[in-house]
C-alpha positions as CSV (number, residue, x, y, z in Angstrom):
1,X,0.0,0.0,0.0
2,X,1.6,3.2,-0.9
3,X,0.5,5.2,1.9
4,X,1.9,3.1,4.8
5,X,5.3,4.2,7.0
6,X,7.1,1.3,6.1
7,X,7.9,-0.9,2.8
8,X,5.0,-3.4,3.8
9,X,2.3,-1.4,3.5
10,X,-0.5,-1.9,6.9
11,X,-4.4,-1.1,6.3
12,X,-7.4,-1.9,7.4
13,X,-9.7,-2.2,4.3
14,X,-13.7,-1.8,4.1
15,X,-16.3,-1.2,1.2
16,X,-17.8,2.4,0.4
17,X,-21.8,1.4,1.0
18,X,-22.0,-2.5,1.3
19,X,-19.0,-4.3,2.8
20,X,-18.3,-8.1,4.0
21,X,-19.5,-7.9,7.6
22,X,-19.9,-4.7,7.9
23,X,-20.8,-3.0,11.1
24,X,-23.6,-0.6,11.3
25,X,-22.7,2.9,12.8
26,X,-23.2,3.4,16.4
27,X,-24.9,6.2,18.8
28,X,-21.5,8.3,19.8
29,X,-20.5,7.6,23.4
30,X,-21.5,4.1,23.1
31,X,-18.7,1.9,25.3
32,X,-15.8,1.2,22.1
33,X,-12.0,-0.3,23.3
34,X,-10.6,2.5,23.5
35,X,-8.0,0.6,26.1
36,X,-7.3,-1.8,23.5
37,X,-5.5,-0.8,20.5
38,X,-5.5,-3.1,18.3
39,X,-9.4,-4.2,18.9
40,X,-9.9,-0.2,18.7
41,X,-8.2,-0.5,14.6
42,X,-10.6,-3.8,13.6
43,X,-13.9,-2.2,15.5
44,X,-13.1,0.6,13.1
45,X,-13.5,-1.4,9.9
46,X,-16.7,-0.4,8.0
47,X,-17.9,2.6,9.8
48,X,-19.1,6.0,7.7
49,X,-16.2,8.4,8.0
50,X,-18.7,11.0,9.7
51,X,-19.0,8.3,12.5
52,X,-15.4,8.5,13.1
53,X,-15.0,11.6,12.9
54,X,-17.3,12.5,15.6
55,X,-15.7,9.6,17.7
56,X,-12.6,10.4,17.5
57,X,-12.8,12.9,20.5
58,X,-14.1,10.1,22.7
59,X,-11.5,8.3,21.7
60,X,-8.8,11.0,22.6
61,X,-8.0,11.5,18.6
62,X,-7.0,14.9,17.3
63,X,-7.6,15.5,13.9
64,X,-4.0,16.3,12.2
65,X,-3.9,20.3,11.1
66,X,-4.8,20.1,6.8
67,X,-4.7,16.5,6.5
68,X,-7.4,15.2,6.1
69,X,-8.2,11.5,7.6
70,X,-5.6,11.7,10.0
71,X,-5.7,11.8,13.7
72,X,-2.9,12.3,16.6
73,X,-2.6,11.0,20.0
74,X,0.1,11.7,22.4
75,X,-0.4,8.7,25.6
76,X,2.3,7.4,27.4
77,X,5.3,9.7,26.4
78,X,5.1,8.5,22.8
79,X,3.1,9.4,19.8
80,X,0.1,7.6,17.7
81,X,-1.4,8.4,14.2
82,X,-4.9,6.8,13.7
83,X,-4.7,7.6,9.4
84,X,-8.1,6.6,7.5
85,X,-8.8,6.8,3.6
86,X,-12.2,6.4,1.7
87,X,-13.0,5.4,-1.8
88,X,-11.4,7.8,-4.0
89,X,-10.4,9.4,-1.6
90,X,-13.4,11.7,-0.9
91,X,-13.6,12.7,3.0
92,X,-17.6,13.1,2.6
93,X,-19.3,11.7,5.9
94,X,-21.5,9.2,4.1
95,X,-18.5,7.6,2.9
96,X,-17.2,4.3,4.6
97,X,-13.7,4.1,5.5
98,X,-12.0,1.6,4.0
99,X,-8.3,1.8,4.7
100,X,-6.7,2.9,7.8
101,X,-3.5,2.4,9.5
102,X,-2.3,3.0,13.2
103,X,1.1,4.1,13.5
104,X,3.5,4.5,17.0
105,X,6.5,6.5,16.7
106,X,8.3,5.4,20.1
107,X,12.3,6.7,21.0
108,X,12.7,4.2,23.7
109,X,13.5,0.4,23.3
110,X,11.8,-1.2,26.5
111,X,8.8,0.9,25.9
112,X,8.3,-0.1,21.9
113,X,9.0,-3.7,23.0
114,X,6.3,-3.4,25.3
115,X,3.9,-1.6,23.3
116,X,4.2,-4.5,20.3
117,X,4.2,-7.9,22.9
118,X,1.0,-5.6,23.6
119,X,-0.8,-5.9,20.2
120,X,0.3,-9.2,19.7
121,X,-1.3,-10.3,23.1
122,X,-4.5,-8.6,22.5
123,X,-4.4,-10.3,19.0
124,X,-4.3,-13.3,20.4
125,X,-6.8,-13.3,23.0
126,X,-9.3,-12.5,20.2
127,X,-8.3,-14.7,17.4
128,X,-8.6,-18.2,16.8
129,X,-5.3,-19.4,14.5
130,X,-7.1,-22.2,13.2
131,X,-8.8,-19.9,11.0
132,X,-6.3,-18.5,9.7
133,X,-5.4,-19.7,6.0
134,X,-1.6,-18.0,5.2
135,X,0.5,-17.0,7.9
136,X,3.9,-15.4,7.6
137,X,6.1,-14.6,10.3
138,X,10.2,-13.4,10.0
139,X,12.5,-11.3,11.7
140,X,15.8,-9.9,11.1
141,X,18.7,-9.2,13.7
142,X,21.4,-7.3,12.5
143,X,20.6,-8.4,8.8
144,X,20.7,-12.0,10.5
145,X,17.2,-13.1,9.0
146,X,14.4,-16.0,11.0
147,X,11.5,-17.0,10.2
148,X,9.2,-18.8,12.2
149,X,6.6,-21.8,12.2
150,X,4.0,-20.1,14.3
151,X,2.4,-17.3,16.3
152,X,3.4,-18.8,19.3
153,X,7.4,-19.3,18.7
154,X,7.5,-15.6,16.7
155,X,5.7,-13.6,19.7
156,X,8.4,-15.1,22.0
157,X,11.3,-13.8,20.4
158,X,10.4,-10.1,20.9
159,X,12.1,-10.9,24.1
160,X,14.6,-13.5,23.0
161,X,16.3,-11.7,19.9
162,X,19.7,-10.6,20.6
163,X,21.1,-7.4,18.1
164,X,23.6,-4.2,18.1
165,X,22.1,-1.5,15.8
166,X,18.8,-2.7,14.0
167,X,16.1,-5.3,14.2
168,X,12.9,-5.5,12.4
169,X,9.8,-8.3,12.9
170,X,7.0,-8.6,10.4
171,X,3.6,-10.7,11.0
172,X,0.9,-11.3,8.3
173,X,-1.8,-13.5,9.2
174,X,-4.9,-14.4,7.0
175,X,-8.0,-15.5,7.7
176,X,-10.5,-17.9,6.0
177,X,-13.3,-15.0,6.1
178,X,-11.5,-12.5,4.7
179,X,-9.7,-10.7,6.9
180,X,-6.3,-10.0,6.6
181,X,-3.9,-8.8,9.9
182,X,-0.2,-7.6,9.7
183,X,1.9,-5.9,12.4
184,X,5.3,-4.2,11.9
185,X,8.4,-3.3,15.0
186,X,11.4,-1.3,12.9
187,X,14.0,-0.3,15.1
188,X,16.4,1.3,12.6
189,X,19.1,4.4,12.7
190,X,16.9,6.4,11.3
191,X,13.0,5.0,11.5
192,X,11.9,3.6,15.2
193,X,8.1,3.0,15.0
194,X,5.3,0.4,15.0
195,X,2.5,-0.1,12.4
196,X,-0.5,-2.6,13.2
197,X,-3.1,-3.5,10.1
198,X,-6.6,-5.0,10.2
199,X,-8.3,-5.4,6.6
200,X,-10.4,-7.3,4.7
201,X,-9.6,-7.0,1.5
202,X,-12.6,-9.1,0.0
203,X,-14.6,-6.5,0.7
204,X,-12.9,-4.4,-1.9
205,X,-14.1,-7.2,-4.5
206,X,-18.0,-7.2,-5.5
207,X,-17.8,-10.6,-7.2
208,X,-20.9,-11.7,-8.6
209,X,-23.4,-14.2,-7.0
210,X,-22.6,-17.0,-9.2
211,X,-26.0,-19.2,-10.1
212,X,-26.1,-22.7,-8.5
213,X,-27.0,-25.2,-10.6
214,X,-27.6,-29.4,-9.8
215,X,-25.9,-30.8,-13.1
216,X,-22.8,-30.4,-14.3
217,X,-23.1,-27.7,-16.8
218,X,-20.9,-28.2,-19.8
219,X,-19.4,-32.0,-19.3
220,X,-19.6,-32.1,-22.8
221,X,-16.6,-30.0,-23.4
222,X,-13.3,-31.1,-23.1
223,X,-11.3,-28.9,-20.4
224,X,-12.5,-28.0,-16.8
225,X,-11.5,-24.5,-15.3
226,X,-12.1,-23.5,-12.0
227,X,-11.4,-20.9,-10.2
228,X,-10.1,-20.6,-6.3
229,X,-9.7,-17.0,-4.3
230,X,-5.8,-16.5,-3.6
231,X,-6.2,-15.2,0.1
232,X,-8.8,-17.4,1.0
233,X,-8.3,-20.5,-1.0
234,X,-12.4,-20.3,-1.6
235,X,-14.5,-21.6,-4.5
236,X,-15.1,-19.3,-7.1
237,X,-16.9,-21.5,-9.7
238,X,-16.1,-23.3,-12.9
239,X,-16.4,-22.9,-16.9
240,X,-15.5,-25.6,-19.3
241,X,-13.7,-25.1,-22.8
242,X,-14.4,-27.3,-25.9
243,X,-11.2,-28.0,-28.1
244,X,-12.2,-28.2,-31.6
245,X,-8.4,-29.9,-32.5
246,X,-7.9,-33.7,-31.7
247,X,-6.8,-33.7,-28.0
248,X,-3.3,-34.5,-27.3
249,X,-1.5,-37.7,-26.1
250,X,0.7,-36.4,-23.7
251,X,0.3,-36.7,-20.1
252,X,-0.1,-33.0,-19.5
253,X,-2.9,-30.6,-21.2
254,X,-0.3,-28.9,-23.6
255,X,-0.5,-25.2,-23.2
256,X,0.9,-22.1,-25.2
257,X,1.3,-18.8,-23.7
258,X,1.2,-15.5,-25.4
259,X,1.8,-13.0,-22.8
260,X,2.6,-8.9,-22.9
261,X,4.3,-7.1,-20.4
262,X,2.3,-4.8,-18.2
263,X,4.0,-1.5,-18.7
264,X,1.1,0.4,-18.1
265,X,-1.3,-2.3,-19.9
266,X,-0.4,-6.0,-20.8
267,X,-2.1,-9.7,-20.7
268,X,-1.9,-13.2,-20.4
269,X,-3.4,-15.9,-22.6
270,X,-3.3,-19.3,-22.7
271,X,-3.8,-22.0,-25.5
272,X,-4.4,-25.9,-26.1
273,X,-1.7,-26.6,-28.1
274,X,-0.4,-23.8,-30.6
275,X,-1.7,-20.6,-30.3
276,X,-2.5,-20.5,-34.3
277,X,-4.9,-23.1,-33.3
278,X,-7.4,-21.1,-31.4
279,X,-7.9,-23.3,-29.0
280,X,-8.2,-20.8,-25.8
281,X,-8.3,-21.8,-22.4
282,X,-7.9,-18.6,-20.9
283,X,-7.2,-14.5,-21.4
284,X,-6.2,-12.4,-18.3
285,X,-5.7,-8.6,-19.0
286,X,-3.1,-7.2,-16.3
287,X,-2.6,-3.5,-15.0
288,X,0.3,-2.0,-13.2
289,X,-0.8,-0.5,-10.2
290,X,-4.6,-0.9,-11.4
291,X,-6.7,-4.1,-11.8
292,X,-7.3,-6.5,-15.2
293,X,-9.6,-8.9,-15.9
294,X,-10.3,-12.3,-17.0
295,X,-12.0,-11.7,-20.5
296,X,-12.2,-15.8,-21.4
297,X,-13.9,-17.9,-20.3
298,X,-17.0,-15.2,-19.0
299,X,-19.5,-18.3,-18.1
300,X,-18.6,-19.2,-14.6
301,X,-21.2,-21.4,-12.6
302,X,-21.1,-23.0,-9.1
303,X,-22.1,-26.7,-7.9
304,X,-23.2,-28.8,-5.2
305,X,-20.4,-30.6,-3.5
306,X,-19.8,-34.0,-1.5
307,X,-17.9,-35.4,1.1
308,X,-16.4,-37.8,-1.4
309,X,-12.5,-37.6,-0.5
310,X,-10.0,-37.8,-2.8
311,X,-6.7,-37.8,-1.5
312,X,-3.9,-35.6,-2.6
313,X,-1.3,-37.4,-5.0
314,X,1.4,-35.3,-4.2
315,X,3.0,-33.4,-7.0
316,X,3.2,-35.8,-9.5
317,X,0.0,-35.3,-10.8
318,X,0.5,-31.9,-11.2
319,X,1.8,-30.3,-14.3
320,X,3.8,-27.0,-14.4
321,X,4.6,-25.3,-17.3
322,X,6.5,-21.3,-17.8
323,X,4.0,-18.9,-19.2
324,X,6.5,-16.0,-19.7
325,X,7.1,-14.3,-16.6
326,X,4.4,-16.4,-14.8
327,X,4.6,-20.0,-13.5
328,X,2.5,-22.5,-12.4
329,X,2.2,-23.0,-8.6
330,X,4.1,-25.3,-7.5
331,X,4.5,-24.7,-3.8
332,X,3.4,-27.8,-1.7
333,X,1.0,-25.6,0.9
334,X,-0.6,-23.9,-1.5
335,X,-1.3,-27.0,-3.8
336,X,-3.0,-28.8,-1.0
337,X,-5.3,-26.1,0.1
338,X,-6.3,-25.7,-3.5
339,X,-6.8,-29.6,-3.6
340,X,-9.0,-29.4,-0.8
341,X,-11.3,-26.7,-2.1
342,X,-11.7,-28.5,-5.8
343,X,-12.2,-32.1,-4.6
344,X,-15.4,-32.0,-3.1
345,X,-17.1,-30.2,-6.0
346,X,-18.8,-32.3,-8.6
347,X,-17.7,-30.8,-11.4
348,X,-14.0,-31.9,-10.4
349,X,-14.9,-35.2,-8.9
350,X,-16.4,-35.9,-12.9
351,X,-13.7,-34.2,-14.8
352,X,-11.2,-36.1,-12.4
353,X,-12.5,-39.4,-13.0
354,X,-12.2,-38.8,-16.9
355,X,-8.9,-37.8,-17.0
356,X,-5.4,-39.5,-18.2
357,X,-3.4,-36.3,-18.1
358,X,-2.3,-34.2,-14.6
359,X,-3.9,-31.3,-13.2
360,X,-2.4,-27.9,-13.5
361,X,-2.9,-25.3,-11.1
362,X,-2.2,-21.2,-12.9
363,X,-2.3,-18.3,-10.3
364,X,-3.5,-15.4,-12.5
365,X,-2.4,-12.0,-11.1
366,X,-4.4,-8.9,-12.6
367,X,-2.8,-6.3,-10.7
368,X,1.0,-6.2,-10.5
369,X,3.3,-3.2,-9.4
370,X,1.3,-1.3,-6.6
371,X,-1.7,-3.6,-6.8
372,X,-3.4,-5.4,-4.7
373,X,-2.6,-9.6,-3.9
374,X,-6.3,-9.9,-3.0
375,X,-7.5,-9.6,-7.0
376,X,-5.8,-12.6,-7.8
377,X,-6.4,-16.1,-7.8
378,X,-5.6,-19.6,-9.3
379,X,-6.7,-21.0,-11.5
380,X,-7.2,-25.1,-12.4
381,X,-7.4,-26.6,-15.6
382,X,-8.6,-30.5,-15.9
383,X,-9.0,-32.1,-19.3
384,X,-11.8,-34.9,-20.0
385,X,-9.3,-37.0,-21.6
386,X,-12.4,-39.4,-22.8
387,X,-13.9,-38.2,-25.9
């Protein structure tokens, strides 16, 4: 995000007007955690900017002199910025905030040690890690860099990490509804200061209500793609393909990728076979520091799923192939969560059954540059190999 302190960017994201969970404005005074920081950041998440604007006071918040969305706090010998942004950037009160960041500038060690083990504490009494579908924890001492299995064994270092002139810690966490958490220590020469995030960047994303159907639309044509949401690993609904060419022999669906740069505007396509054929499978526009789109296939559906289970074959039934300056996934977490999503729907299960040749997993990224990770997501491609 380009508006954050540090090089990893810290938000909390909600939609102008209808958001994912969104919660409904309150009578001012009404008790908020105002003793809790980071419960204070989340409870903000979908409320009209008039609403905390007018709190803000309550909440010992002093708007920032000509800047608009930003609010100052000085508590404890140390200094807080509460910053907020609405679509388009338009500080009208109807609008709903949908980005904001609290930063801590703090001079003294003990006390920014203090004030992170804090965030991270009330984090954790309010969270339940099982939901949580990425998490990504590292830390570097000295240029010495860690990373770390769990919440758990990364909230015990703050005390633990031994350094002489810098040390930085970084925690992303997301969760399977949406919500997205990140906190940030940097003690540095020249930047000491704290960042903590709360978003939910699905909110950003109307996607359509996809129609629910109970047959398999389109098990006539010849290659299965679904689609699976790259924060939350969540069924987006499937299209199939028809191949007009004899399908091939080989053990892997034989794709041809045309792809452009994105310098401002560029795309991704891919074909069955070679791309004089006209065999495509799929075409992805991609923006730098904006947003494409997936112009083929348009006709996505969703279906009723099982509890049929169909256990992961490792990578070996997997295919990965180099389209340009994109790869298939190939990471073993990621492959298994996608696995788990696709398997119970029946449109897999049928494709799946009728196949000789591996699956191949694409992630497709339509914003690159200063976009946003939360517009992508993969994509799956199964071929019926019995025609």
């Amino acid at each position: 995000m380009k508006h954050s302190f540090f090089a990893v960017a810290l938000s909390v994201l909600v939609l102008s007007g209808a958001l994912v969970g969104c919660q409904k404005d309150e009578p001012v005074g009404n008790k908020v955690p105002t003793d809790n920081e980071f419960a204070l950041v989340k409870y903000s998440v979908g409320k009209s900017y008039r609403y905390f604007k007018e709190s803000a006071g309550s909440w010992g918040l002093v708007p920032k002199p000509n800047r608009e969305g930003r609010f100052l706090k000085q508590e404890n010998g140390y200094n807080k910025e509460f910053s907020v942004w609405t679509i388009g950037y338009d500080y009208n009160d109807t609008n709903v905030i949908y980005e904001g960041s609290l930063y801590v500038n703090v001079q003294n060690f003990d006390t920014m040690k203090s004030v992170f083990k804090r965030w991270l504490a009330e984090f954790r009494a309010v969270t339940n890690l099982k939901n949580m579908v990425r998490v990504g924890f590292s830390s570097s001492a000295d240029n010495v860099k860690k990373s770390y299995e769990d919440f758990d064994s990364f909230m015990a270092d703050v005390d633990r990490l031994q350094f002489q002139n810098e040390l930085s810690m970084y925690a992303q966490l997301v969760e399977n509804n949406g919500f997205e958490y990140h906190f940030t220590f940097c003690w540095r020469q020249y930047v000491k200061g704290l960042e903590v995030q709360v978003s939910n960047r699905l909110a950003l994303r109307k996607e359509p209500e996809l129609p629910m159907v109970d047959h398999i639309v389109g098990k006539e044509n010849d290659i299965l793609v679904m689609k699976v949401d790259y924060m939350t690993f969540k069924f987006m609904g499937y299209s199939t393909v028809k191949i007009a060419d004899a399908l091939s022999d080989a053990d892997t669906i034989p794709f041809c990728t045309e792809y452009k740069d994105p310098c401002d505007f560029g795309y991704i396509k891919l074909y069955y076979g070679r791309k004089d054929s006209g065999n495509l499978l799929f075409n992805g526009s991609i923006v730098w520091a904006g947003c494409g789109k997936m112009e083929y296939p348009k006709d996505f559906v969703t279906c009723r799923s099982n509890m049929m289970d169909i256990i992961y074959p490792g990578q070996s039934r997997f295919s990965f192939f180099d389209g340009g300056s994109h790869y298939t996934v190939t990471d073993e977490y990621e492959l298994k969560r996608i696995w788990q999503t696709i398997t119970p729907m029946e449109a897999f299960q049928w494709y799946y059954g009728r196949t000789a040749k591996k699956v191949a997993v694409y992630l497709y990224t339509p914003s690159v540059g200063m976009g946003d990770p939360a517009d992508g997501y993969y994509l799956v491609f199964v071929e019926n190999s019995r025609r």
